[in-house]
BATORBA-965550 format. One record per residue (C-alpha): residue number from 0; x, y, z; residue in three letters. Coordinates in pm, whole numbers. Layout:
N
   resi        X        Y        Z   resn
    NUM        X        Y        Z    Ala
...
//
This chain:
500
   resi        X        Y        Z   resn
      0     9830    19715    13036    Unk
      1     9471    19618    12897    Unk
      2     9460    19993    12729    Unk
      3     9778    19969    12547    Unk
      4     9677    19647    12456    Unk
      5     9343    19754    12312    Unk
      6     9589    20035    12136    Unk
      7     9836    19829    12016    Unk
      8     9566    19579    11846    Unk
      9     9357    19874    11700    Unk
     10     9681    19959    11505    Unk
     11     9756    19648    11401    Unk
     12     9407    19557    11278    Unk
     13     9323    19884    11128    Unk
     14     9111    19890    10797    Unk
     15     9472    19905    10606    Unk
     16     9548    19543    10709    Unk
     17     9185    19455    10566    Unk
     18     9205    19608    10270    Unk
     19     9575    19470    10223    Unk
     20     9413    19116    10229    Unk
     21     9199    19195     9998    Unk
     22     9410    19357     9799    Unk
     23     9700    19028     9810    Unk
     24     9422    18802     9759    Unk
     25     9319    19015     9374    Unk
     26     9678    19038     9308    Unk
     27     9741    18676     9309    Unk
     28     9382    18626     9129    Unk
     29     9446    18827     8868    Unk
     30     9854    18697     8790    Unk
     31     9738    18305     8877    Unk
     32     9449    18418     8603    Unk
     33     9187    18263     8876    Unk
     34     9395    17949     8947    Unk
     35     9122    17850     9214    Unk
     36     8906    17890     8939    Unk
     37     9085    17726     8679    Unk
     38     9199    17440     8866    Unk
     39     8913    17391     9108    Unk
     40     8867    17007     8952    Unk
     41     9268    16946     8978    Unk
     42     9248    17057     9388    Unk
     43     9024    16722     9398    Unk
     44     9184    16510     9222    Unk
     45     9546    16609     9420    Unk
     46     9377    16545     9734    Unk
     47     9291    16170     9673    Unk
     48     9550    16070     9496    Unk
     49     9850    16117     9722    Unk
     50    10059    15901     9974    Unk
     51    10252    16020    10285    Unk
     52    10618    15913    10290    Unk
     53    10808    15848    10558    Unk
     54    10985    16221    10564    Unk
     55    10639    16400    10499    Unk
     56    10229    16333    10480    Unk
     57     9986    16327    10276    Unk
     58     9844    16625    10094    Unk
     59     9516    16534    10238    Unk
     60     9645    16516    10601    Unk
     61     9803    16826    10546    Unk
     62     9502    16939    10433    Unk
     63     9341    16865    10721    Unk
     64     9596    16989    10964    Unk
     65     9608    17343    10844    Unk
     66     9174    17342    10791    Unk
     67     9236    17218    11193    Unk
     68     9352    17551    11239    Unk
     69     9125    17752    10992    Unk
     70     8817    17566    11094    Unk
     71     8763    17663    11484    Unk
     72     8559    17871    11701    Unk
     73     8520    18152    11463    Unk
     74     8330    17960    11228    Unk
     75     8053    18001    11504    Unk
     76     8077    18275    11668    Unk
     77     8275    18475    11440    Unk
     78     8001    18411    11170    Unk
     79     7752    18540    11412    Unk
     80     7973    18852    11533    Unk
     81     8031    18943    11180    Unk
     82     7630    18941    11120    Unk
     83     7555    19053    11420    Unk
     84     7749    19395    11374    Unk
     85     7769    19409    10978    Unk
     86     7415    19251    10880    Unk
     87     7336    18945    10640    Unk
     88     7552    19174    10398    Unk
     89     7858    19124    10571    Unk
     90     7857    18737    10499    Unk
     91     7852    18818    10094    Unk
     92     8210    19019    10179    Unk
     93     8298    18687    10368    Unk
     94     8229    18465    10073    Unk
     95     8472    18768     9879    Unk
     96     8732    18725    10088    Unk
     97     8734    18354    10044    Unk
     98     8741    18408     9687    Unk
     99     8989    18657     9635    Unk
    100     9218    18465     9978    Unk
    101     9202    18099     9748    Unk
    102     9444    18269     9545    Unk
    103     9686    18400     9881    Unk
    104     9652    18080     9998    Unk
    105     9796    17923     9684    Unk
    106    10113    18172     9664    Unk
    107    10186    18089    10029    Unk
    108    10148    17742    10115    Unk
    109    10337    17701     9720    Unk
    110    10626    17943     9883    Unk
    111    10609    17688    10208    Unk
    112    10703    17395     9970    Unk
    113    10946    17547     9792    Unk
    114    11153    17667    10047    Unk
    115    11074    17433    10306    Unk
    116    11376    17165    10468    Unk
    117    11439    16837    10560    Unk
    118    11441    16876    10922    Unk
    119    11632    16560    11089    Unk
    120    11356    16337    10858    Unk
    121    11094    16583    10934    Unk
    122    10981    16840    10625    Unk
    123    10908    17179    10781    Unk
    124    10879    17525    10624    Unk
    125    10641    17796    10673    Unk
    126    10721    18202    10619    Unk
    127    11012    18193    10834    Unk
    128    11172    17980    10588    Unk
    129    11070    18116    10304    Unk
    130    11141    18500    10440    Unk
    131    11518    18392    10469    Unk
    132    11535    18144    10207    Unk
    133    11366    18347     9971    Unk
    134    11414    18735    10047    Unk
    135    11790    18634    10215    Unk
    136    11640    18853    10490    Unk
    137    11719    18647    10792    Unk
    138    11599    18905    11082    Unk
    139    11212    18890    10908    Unk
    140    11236    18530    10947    Unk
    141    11348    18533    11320    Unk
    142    11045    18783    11394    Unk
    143    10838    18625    11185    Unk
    144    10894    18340    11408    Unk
    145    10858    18483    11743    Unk
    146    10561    18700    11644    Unk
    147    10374    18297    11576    Unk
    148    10513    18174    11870    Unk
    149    10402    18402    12103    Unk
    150    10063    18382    11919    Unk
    151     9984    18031    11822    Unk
    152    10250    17936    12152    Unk
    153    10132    18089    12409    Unk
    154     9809    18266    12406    Unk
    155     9571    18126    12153    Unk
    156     9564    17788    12292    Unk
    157     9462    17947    12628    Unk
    158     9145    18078    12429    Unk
    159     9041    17775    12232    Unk
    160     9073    17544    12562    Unk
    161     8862    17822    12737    Unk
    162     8587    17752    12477    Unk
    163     8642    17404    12511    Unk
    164     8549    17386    12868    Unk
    165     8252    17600    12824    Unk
    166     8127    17402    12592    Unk
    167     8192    17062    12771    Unk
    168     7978    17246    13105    Unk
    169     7716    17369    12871    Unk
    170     7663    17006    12770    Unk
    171     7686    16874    13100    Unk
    172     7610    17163    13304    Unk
    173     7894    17297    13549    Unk
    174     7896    17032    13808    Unk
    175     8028    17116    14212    Unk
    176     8169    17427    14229    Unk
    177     8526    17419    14390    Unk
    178     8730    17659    14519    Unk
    179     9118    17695    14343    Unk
    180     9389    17959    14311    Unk
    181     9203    18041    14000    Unk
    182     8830    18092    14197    Unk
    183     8584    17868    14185    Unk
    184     8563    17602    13905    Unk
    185     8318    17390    13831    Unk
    186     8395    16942    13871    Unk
    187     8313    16938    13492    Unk
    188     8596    17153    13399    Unk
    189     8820    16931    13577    Unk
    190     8725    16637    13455    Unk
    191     8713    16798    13073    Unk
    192     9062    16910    13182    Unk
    193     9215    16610    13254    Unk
    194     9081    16406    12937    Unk
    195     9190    16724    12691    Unk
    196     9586    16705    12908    Unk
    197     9581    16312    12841    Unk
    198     9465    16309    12468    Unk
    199     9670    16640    12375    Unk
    200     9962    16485    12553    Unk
    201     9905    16178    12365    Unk
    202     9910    16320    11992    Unk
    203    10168    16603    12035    Unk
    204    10452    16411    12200    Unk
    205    10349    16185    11923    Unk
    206    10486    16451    11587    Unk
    207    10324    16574    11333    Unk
    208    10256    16197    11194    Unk
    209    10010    16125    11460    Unk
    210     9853    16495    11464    Unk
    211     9806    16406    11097    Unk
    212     9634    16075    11144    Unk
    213     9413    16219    11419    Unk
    214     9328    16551    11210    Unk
    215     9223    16362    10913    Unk
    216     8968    16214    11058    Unk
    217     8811    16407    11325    Unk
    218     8847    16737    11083    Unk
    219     8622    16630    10797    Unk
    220     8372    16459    11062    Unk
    221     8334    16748    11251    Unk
    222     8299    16965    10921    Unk
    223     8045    16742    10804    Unk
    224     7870    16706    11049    Unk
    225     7797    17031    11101    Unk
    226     7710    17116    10771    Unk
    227     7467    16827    10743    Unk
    228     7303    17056    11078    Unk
    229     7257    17336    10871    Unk
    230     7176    17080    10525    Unk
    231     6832    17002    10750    Unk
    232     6734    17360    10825    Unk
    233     6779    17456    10473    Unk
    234     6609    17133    10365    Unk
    235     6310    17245    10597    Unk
    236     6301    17612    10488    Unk
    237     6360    17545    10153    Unk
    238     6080    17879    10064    Unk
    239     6300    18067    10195    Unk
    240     6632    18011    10075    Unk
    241     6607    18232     9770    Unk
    242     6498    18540     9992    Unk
    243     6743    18442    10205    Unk
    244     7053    18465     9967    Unk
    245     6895    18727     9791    Unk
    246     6876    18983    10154    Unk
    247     7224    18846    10191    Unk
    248     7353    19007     9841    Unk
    249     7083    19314     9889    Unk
    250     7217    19377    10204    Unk
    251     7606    19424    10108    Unk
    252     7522    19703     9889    Unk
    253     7276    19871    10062    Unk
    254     7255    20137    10385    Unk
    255     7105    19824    10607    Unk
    256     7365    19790    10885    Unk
    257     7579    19993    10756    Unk
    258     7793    19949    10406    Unk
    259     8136    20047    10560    Unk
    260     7977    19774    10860    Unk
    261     7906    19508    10656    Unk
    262     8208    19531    10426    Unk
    263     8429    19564    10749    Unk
    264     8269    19284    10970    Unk
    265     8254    19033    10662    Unk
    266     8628    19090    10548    Unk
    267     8744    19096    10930    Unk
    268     8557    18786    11008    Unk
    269     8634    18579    10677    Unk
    270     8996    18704    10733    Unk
    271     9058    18562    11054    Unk
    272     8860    18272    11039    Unk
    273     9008    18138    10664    Unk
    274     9358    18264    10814    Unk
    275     9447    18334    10395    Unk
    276     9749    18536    10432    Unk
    277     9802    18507    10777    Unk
    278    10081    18297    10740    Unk
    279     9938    17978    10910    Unk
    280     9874    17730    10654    Unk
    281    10190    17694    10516    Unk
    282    10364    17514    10766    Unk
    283    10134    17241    10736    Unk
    284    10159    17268    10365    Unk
    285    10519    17237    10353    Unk
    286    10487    16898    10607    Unk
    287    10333    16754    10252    Unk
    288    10465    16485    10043    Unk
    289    10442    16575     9688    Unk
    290    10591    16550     9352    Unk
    291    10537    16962     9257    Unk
    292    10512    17242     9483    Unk
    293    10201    17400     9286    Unk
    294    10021    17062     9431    Unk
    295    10014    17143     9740    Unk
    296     9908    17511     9703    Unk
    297     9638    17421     9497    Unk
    298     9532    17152     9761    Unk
    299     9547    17444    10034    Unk
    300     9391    17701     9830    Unk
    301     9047    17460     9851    Unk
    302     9071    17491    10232    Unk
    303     8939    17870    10206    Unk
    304     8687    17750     9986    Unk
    305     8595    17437    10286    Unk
    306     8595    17667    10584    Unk
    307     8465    18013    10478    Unk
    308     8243    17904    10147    Unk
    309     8139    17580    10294    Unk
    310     8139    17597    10741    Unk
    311     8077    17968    10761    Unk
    312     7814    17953    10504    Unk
    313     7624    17686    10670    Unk
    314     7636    17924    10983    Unk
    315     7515    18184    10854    Unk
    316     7221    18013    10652    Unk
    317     7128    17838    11003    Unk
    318     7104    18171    11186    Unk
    319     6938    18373    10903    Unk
    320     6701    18143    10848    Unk
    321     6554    18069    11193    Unk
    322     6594    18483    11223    Unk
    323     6788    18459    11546    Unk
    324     7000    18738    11529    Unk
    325     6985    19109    11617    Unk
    326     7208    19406    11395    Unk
    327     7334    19628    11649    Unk
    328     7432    19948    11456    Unk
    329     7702    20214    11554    Unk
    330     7509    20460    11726    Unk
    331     7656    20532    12077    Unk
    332     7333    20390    12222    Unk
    333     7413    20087    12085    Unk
    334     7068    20063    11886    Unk
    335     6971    19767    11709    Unk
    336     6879    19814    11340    Unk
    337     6761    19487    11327    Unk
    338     6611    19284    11674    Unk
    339     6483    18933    11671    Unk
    340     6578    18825    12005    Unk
    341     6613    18986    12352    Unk
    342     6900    19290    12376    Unk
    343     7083    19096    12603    Unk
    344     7213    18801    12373    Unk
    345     7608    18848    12379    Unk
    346     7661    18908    12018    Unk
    347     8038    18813    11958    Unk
    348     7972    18439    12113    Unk
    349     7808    18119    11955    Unk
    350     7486    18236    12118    Unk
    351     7329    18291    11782    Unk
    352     7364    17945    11666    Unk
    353     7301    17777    11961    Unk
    354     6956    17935    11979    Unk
    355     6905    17854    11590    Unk
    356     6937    17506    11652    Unk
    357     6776    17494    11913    Unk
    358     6442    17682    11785    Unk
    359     6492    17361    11518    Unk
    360     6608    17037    11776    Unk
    361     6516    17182    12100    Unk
    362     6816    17094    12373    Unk
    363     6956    16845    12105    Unk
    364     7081    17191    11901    Unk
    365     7222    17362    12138    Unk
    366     7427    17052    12294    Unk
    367     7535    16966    11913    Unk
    368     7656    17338    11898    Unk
    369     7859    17230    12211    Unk
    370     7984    16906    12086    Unk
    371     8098    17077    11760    Unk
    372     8268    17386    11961    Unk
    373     8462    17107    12141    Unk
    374     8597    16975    11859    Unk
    375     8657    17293    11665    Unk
    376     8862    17451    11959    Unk
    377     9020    17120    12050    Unk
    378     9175    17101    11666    Unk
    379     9285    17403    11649    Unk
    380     9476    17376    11962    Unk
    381     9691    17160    11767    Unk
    382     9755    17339    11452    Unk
    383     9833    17596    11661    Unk
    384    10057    17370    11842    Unk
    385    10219    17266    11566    Unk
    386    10277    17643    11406    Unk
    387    10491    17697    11726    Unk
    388    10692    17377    11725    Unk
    389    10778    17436    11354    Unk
    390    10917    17816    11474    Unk
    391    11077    17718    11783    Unk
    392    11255    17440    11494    Unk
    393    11373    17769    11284    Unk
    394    11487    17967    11582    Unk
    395    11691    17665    11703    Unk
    396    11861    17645    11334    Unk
    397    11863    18010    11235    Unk
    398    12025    18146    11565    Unk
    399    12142    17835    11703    Unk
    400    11886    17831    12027    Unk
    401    11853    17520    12155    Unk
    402    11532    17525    12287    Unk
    403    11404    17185    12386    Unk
    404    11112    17111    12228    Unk
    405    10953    16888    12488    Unk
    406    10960    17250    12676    Unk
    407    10721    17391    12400    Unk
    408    10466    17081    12479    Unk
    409    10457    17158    12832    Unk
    410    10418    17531    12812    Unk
    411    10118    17453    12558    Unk
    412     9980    17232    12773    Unk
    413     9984    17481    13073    Unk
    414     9847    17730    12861    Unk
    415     9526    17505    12785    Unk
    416     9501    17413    13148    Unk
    417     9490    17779    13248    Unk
    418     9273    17870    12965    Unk
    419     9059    17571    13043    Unk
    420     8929    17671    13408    Unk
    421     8997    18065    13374    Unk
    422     8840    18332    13169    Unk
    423     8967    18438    12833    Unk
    424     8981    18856    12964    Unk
    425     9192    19054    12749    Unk
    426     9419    18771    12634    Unk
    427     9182    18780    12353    Unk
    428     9339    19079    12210    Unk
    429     9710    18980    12256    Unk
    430     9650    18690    12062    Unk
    431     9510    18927    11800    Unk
    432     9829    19163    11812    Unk
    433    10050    18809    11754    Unk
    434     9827    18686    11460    Unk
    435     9791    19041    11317    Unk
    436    10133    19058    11304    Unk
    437    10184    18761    11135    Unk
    438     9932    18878    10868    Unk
    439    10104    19191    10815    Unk
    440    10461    19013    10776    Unk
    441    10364    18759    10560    Unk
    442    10126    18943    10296    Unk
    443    10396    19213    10268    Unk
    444    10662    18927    10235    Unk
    445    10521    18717     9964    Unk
    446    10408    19030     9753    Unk
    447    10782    19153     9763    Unk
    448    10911    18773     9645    Unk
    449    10656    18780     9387    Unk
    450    10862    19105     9250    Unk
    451    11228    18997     9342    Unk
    452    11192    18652     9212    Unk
    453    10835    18554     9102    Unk
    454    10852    18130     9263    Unk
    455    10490    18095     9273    Unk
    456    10394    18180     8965    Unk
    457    10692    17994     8810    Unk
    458    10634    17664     9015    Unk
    459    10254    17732     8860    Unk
    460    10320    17767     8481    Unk
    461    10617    17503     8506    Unk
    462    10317    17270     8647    Unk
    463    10081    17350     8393    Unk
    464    10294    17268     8108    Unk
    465    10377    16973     8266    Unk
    466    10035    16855     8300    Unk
    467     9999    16957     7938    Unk
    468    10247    16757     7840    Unk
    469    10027    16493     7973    Unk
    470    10374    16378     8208    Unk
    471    10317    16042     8475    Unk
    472    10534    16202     8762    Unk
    473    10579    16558     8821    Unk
    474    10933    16710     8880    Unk
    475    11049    17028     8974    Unk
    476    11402    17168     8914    Unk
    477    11433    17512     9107    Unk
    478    11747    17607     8917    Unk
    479    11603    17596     8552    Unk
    480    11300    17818     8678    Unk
    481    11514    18094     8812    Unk
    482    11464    17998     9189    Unk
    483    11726    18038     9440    Unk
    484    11758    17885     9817    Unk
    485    11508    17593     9690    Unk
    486    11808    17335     9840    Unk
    487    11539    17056     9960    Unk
    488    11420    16999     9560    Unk
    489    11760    17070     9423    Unk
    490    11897    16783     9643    Unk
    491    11607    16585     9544    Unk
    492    11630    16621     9166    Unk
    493    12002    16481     9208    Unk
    494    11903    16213     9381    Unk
    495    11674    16115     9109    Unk
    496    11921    16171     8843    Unk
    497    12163    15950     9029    Unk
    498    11932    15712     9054    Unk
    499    11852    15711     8691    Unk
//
């Protein structure tokens, strides 16, 4: 089972799915003429000056729901995976792919508000509702749907809890060691088990309202918290941040590590830790309250630039700077180009930053790294949660499955306790194989819109000359643009006209 597995996922997330994010993400660029460019001042100004209705939230809070998602436990070790295999070069490719995915972010979480519902006085949307809405291809949607829920559903909250009780018995150390049907686990786990049940219980039985409120805040904490970290080990190597940046850039082009390495490890690693194009951050895009849909994928399109540009920068500056890191190169010895530390640091783990902060604040460092990984992993269990509730919503529409969603809770909620006191093993890679999938869905789906009916960029020049026009409230009118199955703002531009 584990070798077709391993199969399956090296399929799935062969180079072609790399270089077709990439290549959606210069697409986009190049037809939105740099909108994350262009409107880099705008994406501020839309996030702090919007309200949450009672239908929808914020743009903020939606903001922070999907970076809950994109902001998690491969912003650590991810970072450190992609140096550790593809050299300081491969986190230049990562700031490229969060360049180039600002742009895929935009089309997709613009697509989620366009062709997203009113759900029983809940907005949802996501690719599954754009896919049938959009394309009229119902069946995409449908797999599109089951491919996230098996994925965000089922096995990636497994994983994220896992590092969450590591994390908590790194802090606290592992406690009495008790025997269960699962082996031996440790009295901290159980007790970090319990509080995660009660305070996931808590906000998910409590909609995507109180996953908002909690997101909001905890999110940009966390974020800057951790980048105010890495702030103090720049601001006490400040000699060598030019070097620094400039064996970053040297490396990316250069036989150090390995070009095809570094270029593969950066675009893997900023790939699946911004998620653009993975089809993730739409559904919390399309929860948004807003006047335009080009708002809210301008708003979403900054999140790439907050977790790859901003968190995995910060990372990386913290481990190259304190020079904890080996290059293991592709040799079938396995020898390292590059070796700082002993050969038998796990490379793929936050083990790299822990012992960077921790060559700065002693034990302090490599508890903070704990503290943050709890809160990374524990946020993204609930985007993740929240990806699946939104799909299990679609299937029960689309095909008429009345799944109970209170079901969905509980299964999630088993999942973390299992993941919580057992080892992550090969469930890794299935939750690759789901979120692959997803990926290659998705980019393939909104680059065949873009040619049958062209909504994003539409919605984006239709808000452009709107802001021109120096308007006081946005409005969007899907049927004068050319956009079909866009019922939610058709309905809502009557309502205004009535109302007039």
């Amino acid at each position: 089972m584990q070798a077709f597995i391993d199969f399956l996922n090296g399929i799935i997330w062969s180079p072609a799915l790399i270089y077709l994010c990439l290549g959606a993400g210069l697409f986009y660029s190049i037809l939105t003429r740099f909108a994350q460019v262009r409107h880099f001042k705008e994406m501020w100004s839309l996030l702090f000056n919007s309200t949450p209705s009672e239908k929808g939230i914020s743009s903020f809070q939606a903001l922070a729901v999907s970076l809950s998602g994109r902001v998690g436990t491969g912003n650590i070790a991810g970072v450190a995976a992609a140096i550790g295999f593809g050299g300081p070069g491969a986190v230049f490719w990562m700031w490229v792919v969060a360049f180039l995915g600002a742009s895929t972010a935009y089309a997709e979480s613009t697509l989620g508000q366009i062709y997203k519902i009113n759900d029983n006085g809940q907005y949802r949307g996501g690719p599954a509702y754009y896919f049938e809405r959009g394309l009229r291809m119902k069946w995409l949607g449908v797999l599109f749907a089951l491919a996230s829920i098996i994925a965000c559903g089922v096995f990636l909250p497994g994983i994220q809890a896992n590092s969450v009780g590591n994390a908590v018995a790194q802090v606290f150390g592992p406690g009495d060691l008790i025997q269960t049907t699962f082996g031996e686990v440790g009295t901290t786990k159980i007790v970090a088990l319990a509080v995660i049940l009660v305070v996931l219980a808590f906000i998910i039985f409590g909609g995507i309202k109180r996953i908002a409120n909690f997101t909001q805040i905890i999110v940009p904490f966390m974020a800057m918290g951790y980048i105010i970290m890495a702030l103090i080990v720049v601001f006490l190597n400040l000699d060598q941040v030019p070097g620094i940046f400039a064996m970053i850039v040297s490396d990316a082009f250069t036989a150090q590590a390995g070009f095809g390495a570094a270029i593969g490890w950066g675009v893997k690693r900023g790939v699946y830790s911004n998620e653009a194009g993975q089809g993730t951050g739409p559904h919390a895009a399309a929860a948004a309250e807003v006047q335009h849909p080009a708002q809210q994928g301008l708003v979403q399109a900054f999140s790439v630039y907050v977790d790859t540009l901003f968190v995995c920068t910060a990372t990386a500056l913290m481990i190259l700077i304190t020079q904890q890191y080996n290059v293991q190169g592709a040799l079938p010895d396995g020898q390292f180009i590059v070796q700082n530390i002993p050969a038998d640091v796990i490379i793929a783990s936050p083990a790299f930053t822990q012992m960077a902060l921790q060559s700065i604040f002693g034990n302090f460092g490599s508890a903070f790294v704990g503290i943050a990984l709890f809160f990374f992993a524990f946020t993204t269990i609930l985007a993740y949660y929240y990806i699946a509730e939104t799909n299990v919503a679609y299937l029960r529409r689309a095909l008429k499955l009345h799944v109970p969603l209170t079901f969905v809770k509980l299964l999630i909620m088993f999942m973390v306790a299992y993941g919580t006191v057992n080892t992550a093993g090969y469930i890794w890679n299935l939750g690759d194989v789901g979120v692959g999938l997803m990926a290659w869905l998705n980019i393939v789906g909104i680059i065949v819109i873009f040619f049958m009916a062209r909504p994003t960029m539409k919605a984006l020049k239709d808000y452009e000359d709107q802001k021109a026009a120096g308007v006081e409230e946005y409005t969007f009118d899907p049927k004068a643009l050319g956009i079909e199955g866009a019922d939610f703002w058709e309905k809502r531009l009557e309502e205004k006209q009535q109302q007039k």
